[in-house]
N, CA and C atoms as a LAMMPS dump frame, in Angstrom:
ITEM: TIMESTEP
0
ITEM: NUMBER OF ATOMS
453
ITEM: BOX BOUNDS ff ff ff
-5.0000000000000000e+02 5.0000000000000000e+02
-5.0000000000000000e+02 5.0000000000000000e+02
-5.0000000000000000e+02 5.0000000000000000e+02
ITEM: ATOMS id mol type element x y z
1 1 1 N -35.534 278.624 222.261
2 1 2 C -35.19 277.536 223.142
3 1 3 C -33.72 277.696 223.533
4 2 1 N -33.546 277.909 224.907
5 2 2 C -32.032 278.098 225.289
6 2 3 C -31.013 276.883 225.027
7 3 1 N -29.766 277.226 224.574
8 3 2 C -28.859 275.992 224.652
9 3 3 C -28.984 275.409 225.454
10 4 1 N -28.573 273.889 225.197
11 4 2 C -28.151 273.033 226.38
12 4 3 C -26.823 273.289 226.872
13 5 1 N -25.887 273.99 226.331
14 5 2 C -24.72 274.38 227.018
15 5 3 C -25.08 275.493 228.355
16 6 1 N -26.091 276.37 228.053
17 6 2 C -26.361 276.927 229.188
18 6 3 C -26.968 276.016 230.169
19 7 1 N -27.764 275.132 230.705
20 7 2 C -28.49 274.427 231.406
21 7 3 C -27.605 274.311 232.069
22 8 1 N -26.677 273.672 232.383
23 8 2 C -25.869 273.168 233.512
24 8 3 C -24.938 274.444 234.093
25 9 1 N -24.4 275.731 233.41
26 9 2 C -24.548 276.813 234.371
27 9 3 C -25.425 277.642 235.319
28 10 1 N -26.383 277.252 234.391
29 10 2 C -28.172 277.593 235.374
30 10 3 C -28.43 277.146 236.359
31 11 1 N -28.111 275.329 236.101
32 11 2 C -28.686 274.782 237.372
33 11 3 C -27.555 274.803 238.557
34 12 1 N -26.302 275.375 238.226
35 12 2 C -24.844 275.671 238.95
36 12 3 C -25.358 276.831 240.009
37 13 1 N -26.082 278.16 238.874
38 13 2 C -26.191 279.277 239.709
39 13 3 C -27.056 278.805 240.778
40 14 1 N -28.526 278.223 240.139
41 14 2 C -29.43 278.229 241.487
42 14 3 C -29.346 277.431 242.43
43 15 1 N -28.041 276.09 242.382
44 15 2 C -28.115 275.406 243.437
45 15 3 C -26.595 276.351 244.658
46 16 1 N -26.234 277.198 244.08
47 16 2 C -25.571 278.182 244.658
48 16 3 C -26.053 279.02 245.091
49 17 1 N -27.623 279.458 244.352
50 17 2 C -28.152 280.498 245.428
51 17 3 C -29.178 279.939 246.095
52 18 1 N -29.047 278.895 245.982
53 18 2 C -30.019 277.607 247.282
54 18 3 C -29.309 277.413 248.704
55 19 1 N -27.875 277.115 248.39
56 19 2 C -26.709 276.933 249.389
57 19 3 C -26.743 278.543 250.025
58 20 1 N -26.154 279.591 249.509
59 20 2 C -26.329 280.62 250.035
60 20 3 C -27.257 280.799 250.811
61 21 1 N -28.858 281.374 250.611
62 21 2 C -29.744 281.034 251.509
63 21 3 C -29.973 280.652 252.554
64 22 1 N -29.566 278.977 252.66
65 22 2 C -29.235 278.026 253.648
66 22 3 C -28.677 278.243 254.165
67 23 1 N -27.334 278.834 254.314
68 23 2 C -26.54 278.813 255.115
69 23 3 C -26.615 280.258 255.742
70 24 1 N -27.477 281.574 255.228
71 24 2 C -27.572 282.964 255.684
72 24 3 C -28.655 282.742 256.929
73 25 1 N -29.721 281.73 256.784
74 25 2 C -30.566 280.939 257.548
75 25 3 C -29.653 280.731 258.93
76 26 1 N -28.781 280.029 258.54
77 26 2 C -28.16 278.79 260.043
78 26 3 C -27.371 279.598 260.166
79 27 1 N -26.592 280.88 259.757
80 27 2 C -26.078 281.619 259.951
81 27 3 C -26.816 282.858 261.087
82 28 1 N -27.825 283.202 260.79
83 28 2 C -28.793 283.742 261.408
84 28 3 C -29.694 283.166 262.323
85 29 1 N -29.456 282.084 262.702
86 29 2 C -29.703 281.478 263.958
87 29 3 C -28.629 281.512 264.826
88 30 1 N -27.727 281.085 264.263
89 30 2 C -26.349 280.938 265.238
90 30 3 C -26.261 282.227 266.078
91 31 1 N -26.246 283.565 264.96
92 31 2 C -26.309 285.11 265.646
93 31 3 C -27.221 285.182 266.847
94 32 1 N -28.207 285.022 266.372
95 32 2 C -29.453 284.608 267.47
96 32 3 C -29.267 283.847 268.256
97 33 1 N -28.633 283.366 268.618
98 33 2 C -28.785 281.863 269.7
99 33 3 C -27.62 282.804 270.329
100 34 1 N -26.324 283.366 269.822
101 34 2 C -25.468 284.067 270.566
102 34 3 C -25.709 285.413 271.127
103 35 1 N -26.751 285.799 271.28
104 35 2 C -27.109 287.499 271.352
105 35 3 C -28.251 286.849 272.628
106 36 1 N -28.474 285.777 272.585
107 36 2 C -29.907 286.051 273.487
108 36 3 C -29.039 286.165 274.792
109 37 1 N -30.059 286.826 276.121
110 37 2 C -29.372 287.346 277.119
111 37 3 C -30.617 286.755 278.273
112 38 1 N -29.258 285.99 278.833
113 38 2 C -30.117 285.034 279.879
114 38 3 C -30.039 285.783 281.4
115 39 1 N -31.238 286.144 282.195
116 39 2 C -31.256 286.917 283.243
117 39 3 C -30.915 286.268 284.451
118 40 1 N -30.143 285.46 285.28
119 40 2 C -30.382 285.235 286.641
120 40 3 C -31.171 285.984 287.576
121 41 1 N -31.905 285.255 288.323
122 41 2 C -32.443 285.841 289.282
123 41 3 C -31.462 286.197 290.56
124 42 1 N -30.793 287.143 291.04
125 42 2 C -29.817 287.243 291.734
126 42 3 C -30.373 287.955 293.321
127 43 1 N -31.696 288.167 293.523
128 43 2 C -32.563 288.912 294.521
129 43 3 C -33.75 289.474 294.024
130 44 1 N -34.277 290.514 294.956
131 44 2 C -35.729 290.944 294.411
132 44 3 C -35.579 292.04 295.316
133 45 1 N -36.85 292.786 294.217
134 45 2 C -37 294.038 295.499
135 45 3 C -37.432 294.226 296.969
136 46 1 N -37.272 293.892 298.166
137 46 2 C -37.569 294.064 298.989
138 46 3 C -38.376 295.194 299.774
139 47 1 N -39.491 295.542 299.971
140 47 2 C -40.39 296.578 300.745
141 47 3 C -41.041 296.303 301.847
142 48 1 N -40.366 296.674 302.883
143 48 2 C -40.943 296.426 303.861
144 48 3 C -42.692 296.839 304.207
145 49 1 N -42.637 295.894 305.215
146 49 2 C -44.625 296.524 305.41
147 49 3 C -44.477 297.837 306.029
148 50 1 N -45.895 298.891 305.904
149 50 2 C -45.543 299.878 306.634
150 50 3 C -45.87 300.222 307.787
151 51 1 N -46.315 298.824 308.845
152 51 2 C -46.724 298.773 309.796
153 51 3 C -45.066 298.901 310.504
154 52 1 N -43.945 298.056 309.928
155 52 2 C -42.757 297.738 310.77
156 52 3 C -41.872 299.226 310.506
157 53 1 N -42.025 299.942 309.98
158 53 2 C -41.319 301.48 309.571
159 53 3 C -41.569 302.211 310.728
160 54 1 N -40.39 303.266 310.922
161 54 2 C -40.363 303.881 311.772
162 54 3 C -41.003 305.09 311.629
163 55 1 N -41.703 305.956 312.552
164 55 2 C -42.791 307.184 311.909
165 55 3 C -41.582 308.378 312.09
166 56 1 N -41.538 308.812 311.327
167 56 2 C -40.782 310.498 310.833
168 56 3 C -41.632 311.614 311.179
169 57 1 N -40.97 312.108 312.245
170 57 2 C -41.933 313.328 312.533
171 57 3 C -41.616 314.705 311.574
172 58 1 N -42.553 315.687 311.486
173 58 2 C -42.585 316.473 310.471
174 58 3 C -41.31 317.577 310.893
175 59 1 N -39.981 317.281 310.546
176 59 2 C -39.231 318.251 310.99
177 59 3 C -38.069 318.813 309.584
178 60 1 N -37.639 320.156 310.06
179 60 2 C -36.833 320.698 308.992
180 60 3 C -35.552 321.156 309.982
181 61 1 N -34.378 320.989 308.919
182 61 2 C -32.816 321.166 309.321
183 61 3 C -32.287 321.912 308.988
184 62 1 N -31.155 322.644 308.661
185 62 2 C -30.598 323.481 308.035
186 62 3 C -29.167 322.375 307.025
187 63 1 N -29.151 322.393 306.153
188 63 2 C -28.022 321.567 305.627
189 63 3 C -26.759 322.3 305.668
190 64 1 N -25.714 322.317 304.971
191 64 2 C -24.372 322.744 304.909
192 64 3 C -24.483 324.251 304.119
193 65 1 N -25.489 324.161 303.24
194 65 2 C -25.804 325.741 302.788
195 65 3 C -26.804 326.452 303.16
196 66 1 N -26.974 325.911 304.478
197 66 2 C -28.644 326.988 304.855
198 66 3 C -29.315 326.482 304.46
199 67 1 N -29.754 326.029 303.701
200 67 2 C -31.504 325.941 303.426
201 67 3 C -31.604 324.986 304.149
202 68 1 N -33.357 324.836 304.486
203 68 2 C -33.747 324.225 304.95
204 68 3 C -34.234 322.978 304.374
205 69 1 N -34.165 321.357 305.139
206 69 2 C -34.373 320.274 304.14
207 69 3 C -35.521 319.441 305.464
208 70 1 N -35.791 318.508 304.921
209 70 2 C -36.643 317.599 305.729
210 70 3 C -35.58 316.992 306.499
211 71 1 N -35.896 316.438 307.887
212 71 2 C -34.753 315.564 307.934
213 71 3 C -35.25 314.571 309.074
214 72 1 N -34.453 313.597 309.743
215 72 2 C -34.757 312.725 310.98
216 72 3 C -33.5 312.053 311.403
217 73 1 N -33.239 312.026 312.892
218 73 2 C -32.264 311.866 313.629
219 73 3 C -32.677 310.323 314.105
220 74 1 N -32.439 309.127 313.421
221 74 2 C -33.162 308.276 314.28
222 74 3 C -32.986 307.692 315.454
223 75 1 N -31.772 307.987 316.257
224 75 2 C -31.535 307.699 317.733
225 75 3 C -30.922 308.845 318.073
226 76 1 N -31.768 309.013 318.969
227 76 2 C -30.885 310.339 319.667
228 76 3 C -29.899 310.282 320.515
229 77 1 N -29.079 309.582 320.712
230 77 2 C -27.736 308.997 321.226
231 77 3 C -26.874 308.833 320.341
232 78 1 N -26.827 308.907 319.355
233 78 2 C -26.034 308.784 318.032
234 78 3 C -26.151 309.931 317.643
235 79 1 N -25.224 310.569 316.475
236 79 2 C -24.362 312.075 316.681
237 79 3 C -25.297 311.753 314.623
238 80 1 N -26.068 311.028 314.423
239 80 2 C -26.034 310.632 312.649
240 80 3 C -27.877 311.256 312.557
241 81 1 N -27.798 312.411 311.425
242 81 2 C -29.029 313.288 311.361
243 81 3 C -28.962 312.961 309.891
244 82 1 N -30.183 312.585 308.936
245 82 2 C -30.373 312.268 307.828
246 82 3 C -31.105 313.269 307.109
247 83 1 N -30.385 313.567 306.185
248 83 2 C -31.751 314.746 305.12
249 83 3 C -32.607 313.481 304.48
250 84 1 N -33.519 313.731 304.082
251 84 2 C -34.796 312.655 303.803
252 84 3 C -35.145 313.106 302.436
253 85 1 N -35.631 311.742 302.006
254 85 2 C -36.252 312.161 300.348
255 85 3 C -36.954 310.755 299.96
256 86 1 N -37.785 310.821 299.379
257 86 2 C -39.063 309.547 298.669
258 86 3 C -38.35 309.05 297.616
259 87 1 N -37.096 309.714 297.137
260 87 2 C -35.98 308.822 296.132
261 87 3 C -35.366 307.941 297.266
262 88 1 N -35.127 306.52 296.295
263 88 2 C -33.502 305.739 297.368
264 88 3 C -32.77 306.259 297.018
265 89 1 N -31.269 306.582 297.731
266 89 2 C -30.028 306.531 297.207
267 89 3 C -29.286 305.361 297.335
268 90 1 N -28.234 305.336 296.694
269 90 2 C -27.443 304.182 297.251
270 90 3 C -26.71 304.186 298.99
271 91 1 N -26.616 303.26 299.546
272 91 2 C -26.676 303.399 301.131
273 91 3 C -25.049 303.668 300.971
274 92 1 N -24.359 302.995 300.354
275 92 2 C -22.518 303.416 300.943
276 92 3 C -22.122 305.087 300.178
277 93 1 N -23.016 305.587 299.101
278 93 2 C -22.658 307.159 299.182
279 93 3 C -22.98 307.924 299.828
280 94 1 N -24.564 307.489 300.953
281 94 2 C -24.784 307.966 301.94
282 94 3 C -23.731 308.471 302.948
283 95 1 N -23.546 307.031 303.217
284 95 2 C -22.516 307.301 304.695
285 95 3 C -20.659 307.158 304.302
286 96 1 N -20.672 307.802 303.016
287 96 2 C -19.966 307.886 302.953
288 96 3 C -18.774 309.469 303.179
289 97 1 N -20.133 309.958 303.541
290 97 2 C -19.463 311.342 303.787
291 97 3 C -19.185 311.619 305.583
292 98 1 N -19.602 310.315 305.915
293 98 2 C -18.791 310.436 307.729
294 98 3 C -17.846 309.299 308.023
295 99 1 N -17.301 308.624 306.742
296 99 2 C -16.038 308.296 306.616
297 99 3 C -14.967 308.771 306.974
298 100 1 N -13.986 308.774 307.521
299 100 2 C -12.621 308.834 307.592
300 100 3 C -11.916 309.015 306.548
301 101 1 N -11.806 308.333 305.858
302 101 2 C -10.834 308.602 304.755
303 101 3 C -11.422 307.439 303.388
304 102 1 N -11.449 307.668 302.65
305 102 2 C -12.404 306.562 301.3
306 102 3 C -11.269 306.496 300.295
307 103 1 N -10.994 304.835 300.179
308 103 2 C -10.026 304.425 299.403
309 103 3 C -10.092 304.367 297.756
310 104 1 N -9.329 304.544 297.466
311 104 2 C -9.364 304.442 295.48
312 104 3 C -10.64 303.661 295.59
313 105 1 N -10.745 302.723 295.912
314 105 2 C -11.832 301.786 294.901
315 105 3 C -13.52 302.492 295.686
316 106 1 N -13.663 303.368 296.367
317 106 2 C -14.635 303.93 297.077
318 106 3 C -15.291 303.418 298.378
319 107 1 N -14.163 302.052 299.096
320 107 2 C -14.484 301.717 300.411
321 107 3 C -13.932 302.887 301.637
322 108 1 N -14.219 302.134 302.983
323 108 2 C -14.118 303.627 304.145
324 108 3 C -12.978 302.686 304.578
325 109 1 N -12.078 303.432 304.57
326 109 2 C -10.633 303.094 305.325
327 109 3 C -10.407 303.022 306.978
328 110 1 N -11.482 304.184 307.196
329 110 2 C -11.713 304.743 308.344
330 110 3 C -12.95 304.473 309.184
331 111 1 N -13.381 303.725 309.008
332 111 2 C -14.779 303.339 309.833
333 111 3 C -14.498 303.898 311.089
334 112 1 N -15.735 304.701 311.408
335 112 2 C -15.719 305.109 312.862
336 112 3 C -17.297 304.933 313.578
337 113 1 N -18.543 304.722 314.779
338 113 2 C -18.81 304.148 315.121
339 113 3 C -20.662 304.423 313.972
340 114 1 N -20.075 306.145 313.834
341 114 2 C -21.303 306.361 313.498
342 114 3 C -21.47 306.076 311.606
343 115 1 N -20.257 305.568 311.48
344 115 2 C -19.991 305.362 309.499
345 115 3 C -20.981 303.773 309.568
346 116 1 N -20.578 302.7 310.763
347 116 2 C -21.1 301.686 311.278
348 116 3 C -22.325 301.712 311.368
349 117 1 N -22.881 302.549 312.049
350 117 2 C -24.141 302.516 312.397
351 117 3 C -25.328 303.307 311.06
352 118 1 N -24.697 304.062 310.262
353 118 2 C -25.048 304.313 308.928
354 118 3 C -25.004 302.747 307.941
355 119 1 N -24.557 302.291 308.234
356 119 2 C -24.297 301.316 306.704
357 119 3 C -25.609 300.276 307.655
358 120 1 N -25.149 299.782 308.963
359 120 2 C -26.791 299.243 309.639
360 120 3 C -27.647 299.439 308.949
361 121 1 N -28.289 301.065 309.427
362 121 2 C -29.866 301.798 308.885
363 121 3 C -29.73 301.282 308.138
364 122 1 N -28.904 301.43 306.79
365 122 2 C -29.581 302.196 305.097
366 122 3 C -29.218 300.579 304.522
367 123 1 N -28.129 299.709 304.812
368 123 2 C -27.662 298.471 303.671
369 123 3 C -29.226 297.555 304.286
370 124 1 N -29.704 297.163 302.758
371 124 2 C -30.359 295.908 302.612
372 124 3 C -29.947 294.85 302.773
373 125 1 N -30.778 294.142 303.296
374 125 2 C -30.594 292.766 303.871
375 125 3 C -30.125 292.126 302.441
376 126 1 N -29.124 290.712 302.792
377 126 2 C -28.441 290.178 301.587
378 126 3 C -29.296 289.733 300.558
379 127 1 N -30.711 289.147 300.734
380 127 2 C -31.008 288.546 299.389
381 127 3 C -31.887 289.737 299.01
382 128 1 N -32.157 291.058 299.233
383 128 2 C -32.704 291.906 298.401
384 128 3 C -31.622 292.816 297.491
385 129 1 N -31.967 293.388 296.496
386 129 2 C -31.029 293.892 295.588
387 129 3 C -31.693 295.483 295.388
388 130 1 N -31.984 296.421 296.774
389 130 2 C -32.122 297.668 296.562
390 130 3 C -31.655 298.416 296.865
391 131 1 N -31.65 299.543 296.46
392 131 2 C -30.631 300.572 296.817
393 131 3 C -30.137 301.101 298.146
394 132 1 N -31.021 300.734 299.105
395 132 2 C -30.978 301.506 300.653
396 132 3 C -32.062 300.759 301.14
397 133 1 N -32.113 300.416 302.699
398 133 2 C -33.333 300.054 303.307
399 133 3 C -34.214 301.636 303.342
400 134 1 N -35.543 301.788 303.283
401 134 2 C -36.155 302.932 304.077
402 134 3 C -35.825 302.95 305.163
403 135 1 N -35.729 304.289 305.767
404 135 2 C -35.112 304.377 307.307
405 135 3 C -36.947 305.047 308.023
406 136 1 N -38.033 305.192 307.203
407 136 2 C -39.489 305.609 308.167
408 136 3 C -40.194 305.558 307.106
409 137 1 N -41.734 306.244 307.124
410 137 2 C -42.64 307.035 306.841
411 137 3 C -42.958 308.19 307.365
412 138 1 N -43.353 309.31 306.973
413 138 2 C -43.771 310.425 307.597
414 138 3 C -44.894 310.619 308.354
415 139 1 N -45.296 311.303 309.419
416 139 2 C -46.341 311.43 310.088
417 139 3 C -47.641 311.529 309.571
418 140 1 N -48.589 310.833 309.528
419 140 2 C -49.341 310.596 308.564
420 140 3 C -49.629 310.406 307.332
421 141 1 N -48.772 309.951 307.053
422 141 2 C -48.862 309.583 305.579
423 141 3 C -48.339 308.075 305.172
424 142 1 N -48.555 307.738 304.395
425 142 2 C -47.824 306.279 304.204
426 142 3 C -46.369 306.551 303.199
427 143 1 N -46.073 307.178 303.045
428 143 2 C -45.244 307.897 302.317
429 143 3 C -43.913 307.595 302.676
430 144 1 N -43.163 306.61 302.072
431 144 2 C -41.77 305.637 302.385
432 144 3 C -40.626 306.824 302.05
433 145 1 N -40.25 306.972 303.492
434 145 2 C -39.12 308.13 302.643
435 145 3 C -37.458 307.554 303.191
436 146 1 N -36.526 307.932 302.304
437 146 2 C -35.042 307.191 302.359
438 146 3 C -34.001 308.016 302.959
439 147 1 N -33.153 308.165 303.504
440 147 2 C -31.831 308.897 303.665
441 147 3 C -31.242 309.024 302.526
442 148 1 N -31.029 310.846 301.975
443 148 2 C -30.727 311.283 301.094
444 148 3 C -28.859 311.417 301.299
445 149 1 N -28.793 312.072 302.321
446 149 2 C -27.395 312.644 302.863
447 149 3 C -27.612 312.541 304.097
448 150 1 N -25.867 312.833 305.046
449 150 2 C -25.994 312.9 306.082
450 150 3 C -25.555 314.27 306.617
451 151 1 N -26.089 314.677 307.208
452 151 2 C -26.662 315.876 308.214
453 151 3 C -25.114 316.233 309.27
């Protein structure tokens, strides 16, 4: 039969490792309640129908190293020829290579008519959040293809 001098260190430890517990508990909620990650809805993907797309006829270009790439000129009054690809890119690294001059933070310093008429085509309308508008589909196919580079 254990002392009674021990009893009241006993019941010391376990209402200490009762408290502990408790508080590793509300401790571990608190963590939790601070870690959770709340999403705004800030836009959506936008896809156009493919009735309103422009048709891409089946043509090939020569790029800056020769080879040959897919490509489409979409007004032919405008001097702006697109290599094509079924990836998006982002629309301002697109046209960012008929910039003028591109500032530290990666804006065009230099806008000139056809840098303008690039950011038109390819920037999504404000409440969608995608990378580039599609600029067609290909000639028979339903096949959504994007401006890769500019030509």
């Amino acid at each position: 039969m254990p002392d009674y001098e021990l009893i009241i260190p006993l019941i010391i430890v376990l209402v200490g490792l009762f408290l502990l517990v408790y508080f590793l508990i509300d401790f571990s909620k608190v963590v939790e309640n601070g870690v959770t990650v709340r999403v705004a809805d800030k836009g959506s993907l936008c896809n156009p129908s493919l009735g309103s797309l422009s048709v891409i006829p089946d043509k090939l270009c020569q790029d800056e190293n020769g080879s040959n790439v897919q490509c489409y000129q979409p007004d032919e009054s405008m001097d702006l020829i697109f290599e094509i690809s079924q990836v998006p890119y982002y629309f301002a690294s697109v046209c960012s290579r008929i910039c003028g001059s591109i500032s530290i933070e990666g804006g065009c310093e230099e806008e000139n008519e056809n840098y303008k008429e690039c950011i038109n085509l390819l920037e999504p309308p404000s409440p969608c959040n995608n990378t580039a508008n599609p600029i067609g589909r290909l000639t028979g196919t339903n096949t959504i293809y994007y401006a890769k580079k500019v030509l």
